[in-house]
N, C-alpha and C positions, 0 to 999 in steps of 0.2 A: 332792856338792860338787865344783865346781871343783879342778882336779889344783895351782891358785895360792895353793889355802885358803878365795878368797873365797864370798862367799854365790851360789850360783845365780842368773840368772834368769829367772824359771819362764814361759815364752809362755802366755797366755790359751791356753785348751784347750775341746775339742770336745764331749769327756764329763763336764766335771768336774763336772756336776750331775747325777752317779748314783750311787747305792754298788749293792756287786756282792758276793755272798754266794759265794765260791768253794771250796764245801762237797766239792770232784775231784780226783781221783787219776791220775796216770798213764793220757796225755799231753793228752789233746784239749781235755778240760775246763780242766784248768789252761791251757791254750795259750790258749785262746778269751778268758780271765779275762787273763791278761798283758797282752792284743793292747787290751783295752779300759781297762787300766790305764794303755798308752805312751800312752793319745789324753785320760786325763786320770781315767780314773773312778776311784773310793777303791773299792778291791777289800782286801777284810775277807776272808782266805785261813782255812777254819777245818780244823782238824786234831786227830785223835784226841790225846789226851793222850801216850799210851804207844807210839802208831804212827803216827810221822809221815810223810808224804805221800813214797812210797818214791823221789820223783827226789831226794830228800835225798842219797841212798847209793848212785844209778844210776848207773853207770858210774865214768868217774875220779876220782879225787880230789887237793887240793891240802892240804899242811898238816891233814889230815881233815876238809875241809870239799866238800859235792859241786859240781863245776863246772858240770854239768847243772841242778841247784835254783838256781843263780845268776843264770841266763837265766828259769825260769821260773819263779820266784819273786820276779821282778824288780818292782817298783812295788805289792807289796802288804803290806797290816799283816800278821803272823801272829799267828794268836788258838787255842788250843785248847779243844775240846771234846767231849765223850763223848756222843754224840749219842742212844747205844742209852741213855744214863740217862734217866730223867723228865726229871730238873731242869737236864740239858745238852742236852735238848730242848726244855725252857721259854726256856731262853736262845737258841736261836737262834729261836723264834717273836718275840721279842721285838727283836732284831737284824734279824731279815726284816720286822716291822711298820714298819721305816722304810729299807727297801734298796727297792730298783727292780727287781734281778734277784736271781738268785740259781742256780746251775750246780751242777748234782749227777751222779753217774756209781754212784751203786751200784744193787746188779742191783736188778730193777723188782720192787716190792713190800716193799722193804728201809725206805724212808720212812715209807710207811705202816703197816710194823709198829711202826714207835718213836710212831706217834701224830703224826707231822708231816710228813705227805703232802699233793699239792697242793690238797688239799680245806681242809686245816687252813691250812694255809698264806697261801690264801686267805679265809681265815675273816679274819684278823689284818690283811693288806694284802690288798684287794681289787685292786690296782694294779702286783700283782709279778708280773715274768714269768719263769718256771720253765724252764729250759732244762736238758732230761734227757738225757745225752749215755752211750750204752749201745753193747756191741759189737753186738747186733740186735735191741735196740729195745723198746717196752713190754708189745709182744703178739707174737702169732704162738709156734709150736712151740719155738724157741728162744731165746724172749727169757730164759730162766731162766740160759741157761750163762756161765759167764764170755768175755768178749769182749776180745779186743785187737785193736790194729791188723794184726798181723801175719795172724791171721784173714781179717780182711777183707782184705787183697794178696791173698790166697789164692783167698775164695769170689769176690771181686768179677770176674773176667776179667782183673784185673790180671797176674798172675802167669802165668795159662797163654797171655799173647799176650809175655813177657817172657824172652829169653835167645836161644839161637844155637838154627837150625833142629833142631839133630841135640842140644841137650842139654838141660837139664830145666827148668821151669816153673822162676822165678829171683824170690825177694823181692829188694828193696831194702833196702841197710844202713842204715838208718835209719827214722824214724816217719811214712811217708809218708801212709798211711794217717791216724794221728793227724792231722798235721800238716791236711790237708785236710778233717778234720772240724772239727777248732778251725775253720778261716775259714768255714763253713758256718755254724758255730754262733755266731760271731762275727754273720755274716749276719743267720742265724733273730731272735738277739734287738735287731738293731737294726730290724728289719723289723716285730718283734713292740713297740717303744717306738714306733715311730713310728705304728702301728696305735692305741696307748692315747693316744697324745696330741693323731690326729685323730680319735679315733673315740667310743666308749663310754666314757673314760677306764679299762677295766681292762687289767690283764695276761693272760695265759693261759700256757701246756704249751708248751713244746718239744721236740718227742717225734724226735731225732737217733739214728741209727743208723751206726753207724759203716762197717755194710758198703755202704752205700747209696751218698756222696758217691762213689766211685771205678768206679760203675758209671755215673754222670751223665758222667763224663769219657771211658767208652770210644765217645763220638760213636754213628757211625752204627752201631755192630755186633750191636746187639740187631735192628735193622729189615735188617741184611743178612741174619741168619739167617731172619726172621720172613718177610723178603719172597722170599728168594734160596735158605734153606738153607745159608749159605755159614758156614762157622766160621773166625775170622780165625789164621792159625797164628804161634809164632814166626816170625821173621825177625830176631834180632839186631838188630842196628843200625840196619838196613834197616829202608825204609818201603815198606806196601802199596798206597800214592797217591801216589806220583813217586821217583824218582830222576837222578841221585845222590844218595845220603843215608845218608852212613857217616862213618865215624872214620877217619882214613890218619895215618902214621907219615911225620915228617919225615925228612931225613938227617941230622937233628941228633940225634933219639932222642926228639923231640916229638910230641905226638899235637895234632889239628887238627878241627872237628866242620864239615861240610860240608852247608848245606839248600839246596835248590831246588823249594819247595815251588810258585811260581812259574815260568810257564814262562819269562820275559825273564830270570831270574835262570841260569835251566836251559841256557839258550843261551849267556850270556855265559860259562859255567861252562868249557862242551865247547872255545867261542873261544878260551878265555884255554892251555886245556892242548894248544891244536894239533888239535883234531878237529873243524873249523867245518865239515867234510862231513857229519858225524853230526846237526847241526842241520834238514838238510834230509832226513831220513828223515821217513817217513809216521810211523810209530808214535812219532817225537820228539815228537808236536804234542801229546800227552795227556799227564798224570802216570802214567797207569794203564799208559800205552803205555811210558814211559820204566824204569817198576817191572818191567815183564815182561822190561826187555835192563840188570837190573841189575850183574852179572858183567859185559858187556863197558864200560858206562859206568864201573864200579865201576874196573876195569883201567885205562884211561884217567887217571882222576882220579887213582888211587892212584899208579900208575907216575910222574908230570908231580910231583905231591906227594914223592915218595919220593928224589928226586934234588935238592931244595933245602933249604936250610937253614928252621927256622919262620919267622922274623924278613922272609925271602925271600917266602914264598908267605902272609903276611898280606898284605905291601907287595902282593904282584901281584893278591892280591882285592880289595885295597881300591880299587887304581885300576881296576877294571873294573866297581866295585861291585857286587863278588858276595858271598855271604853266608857267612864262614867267620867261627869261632871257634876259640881253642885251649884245650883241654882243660887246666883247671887244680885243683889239687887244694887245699887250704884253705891253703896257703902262699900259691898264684899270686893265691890272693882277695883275702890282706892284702896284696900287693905292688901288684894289676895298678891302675891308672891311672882306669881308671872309676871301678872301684868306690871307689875313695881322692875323687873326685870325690865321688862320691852320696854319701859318707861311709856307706856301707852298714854298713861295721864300725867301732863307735863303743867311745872309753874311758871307762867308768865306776868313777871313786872307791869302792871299796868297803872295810867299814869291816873284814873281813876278809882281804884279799887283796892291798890295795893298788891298785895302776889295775888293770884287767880289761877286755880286748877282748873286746867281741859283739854279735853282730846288733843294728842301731841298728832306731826303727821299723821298719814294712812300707810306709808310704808318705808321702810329704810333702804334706800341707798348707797352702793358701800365709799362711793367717794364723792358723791352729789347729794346728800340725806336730805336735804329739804328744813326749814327751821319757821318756826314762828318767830318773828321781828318786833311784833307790839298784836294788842288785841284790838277789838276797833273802837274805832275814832269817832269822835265829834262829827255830828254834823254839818257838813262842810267844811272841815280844818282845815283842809290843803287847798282851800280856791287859789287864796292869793299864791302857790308855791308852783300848782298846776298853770291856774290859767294866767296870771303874772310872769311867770318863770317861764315858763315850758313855751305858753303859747304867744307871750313877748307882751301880754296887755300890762298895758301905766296902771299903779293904782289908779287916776282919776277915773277911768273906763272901769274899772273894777267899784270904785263907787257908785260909778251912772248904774250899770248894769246891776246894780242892787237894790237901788230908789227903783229899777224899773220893775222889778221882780222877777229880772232875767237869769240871773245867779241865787 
């Protein structure tokens, strides 16, 4: 609701004729399930009775409530269920015969021990698309172990092309890994609805592996080794296809991110800091050529950078249009002017916490933009609205299945 009291109002939406069975834990799966919630779909979030979905308790906390389940547990009903019981497996077969999708993440063979794997599944809705989001995936040697993201930073090449030459393979503070598999599987199953409703009309499998997406991203470096033997090493900052391409320190005590991925860019770069004779070296003409003389371009930029204030040497790239950014940390995100623009960080009314800032959609558009509705929910708040309403259970059935620890 409006921060005014008044009633919302809700933009026609792009999804809003799916429901989305978001049966995932920690991170991807629930991610993927959010991202189709902001664009409109009823995403039915379902959770063990007794153990609920651990970004509940992840990280920080406000008032005892998790700020992390805030963000992704944003736009969905929460419903529990015991899924290993018979009869909290009958209920979700029952819930899936009128969902579209449906998003699950435990290890592979877990479903179909409780008797509602994607065979059964499909027995009920011929029309559901199953997207199985796993740290490696359905088959193979280790699809049995448990999988996180952090894992996959690890095996994917992420990690060992990431940190300073001289120090050690370097994850990322945060779910990068996750985060890139949610938009994959965001993908898969839009790719996979749009396949059922020009095709055969059914659903199918989405068999996601989370160490997979972040090997699609290391570009050419499979076919450098395959074809060259070349293994890509750290470099910090640096890039192994052009420079300059580092981080320098203002004289204010600012940091500033520098790309010339372009050579018109690469040129204006060397003009603007006084070295317009460095342009006309032979080896300027290339990315690969400028990457091998990165120490003395690096000096150059860094030195020209380190003698002005930031506010100085934005102004002086921006009038030569060159490509500089300054390094900001999640204060600079809610301050800086773009983003305040995009309204990238949006306030959402919540009925625990009062207004609450956080990432608005992931993309606008222009007559289906997608909205945040509420942030998330209680644990289990919508049984009675889901499986009362929806699925036609008496409250008394709603009691029993409670004393049973079915819901």
């Amino acid at each position: 609701m409006p921060l005014d009291g008044t009633e919302p109002v809700v933009p026609p939406t792009s999804l809003g004729d799916l429901t989305v069975l978001d049966c995932s834990t920690l991170f991807a799966g629930p991610l993927a399930a959010t991202i189709l919630g902001d664009y409109g779909a009823d995403v039915i979030k379902i959770e063990h009775p007794d153990r609920p979905d651990p970004s509940r308790s992840h990280g920080k906390s406000k008032n005892g409530v998790g700020l992390w389940w805030k963000m992704l547990g944003r736009n969905k009903r929460t419903v529990t269920l015991n899924l290993g019981k018979p009869e909290g497996g009958e209920l979700l077969l029952r819930l899936a015969a009128r969902a579209d999708v449906l998003i699950e993440n435990f290890r592979p063979g877990t479903l179909e021990r409780w008797g509602i794997g994607p065979e059964r599944l499909h027995e009920v809705n011929p029309r559901l698309v199953i997207a199985r989001v796993t740290g490696f995936g359905q088959f193979g040697p280790w699809s049995g172990r448990p999988g996180f993201g952090t894992l996959a930073e690890a095996m994917s090449g992420f990690a060992a092309v990431t940190g300073e030459a001289d120090g050690p393979p370097t994850l990322p503070p945060f779910g990068l890994a996750d985060g890139i598999a949610a938009l994959c599987a965001v993908n898969g199953i839009l790719t996979a609805l749009h396949q059922r409703e020009t095709g055969d009309g059914r659903g199918q499998v989405i068999d996601l592996a989370i160490i997979e997406p972040l090997v699609t991203l290391l570009g050419p470096q499979p076919m450098l080794y395959d074809q060259l033997g070349e293994v890509q090493p750290r470099t910090g900052n640096r890039s192994v296809n052009n420079a300059p391409r580092n981080t320098y320190r203002t004289s204010d005590g600012h940091w500033v991110a520098v790309s010339t991925s372009a050579q018109s860019i690469a040129e204006r770069v060397l003009r603007l800091v006084g070295r317009p004779e460095v342009v006309d070296e032979p080896w300027f003409a290339s990315g690969s050529g400028r990457a091998e003389h990165s120490d003395l371009l690096d000096g150059y930029v860094g030195s020209w950078i380190a003698e002005r204030p930031l506010a100085e040497v934005v102004e002086a790239f921006e009038e030569v249009q060159a490509a500089v950014a300054p390094i900001l940390d999640i204060r600079g995100v809610l301050d800086n002017p773009q983003y305040q623009a995009l309204e990238t960080i949006t306030t959402v009314q919540d009925e625990d916490l009062g207004p609450l800032r956080m990432q608005n959609v992931l993309f606008r558009l222009s007559r289906t933009p997608g909205s945040i509705r509420h942030a998330g929910r209680a644990h289990g708040a919508d049984n009675d609205a889901v499986l009362g309403e929806h699925l036609g259970l008496s409250p008394d059935e709603l009691v029993r299945l409670r004393k049973e620890s079915v819901i």
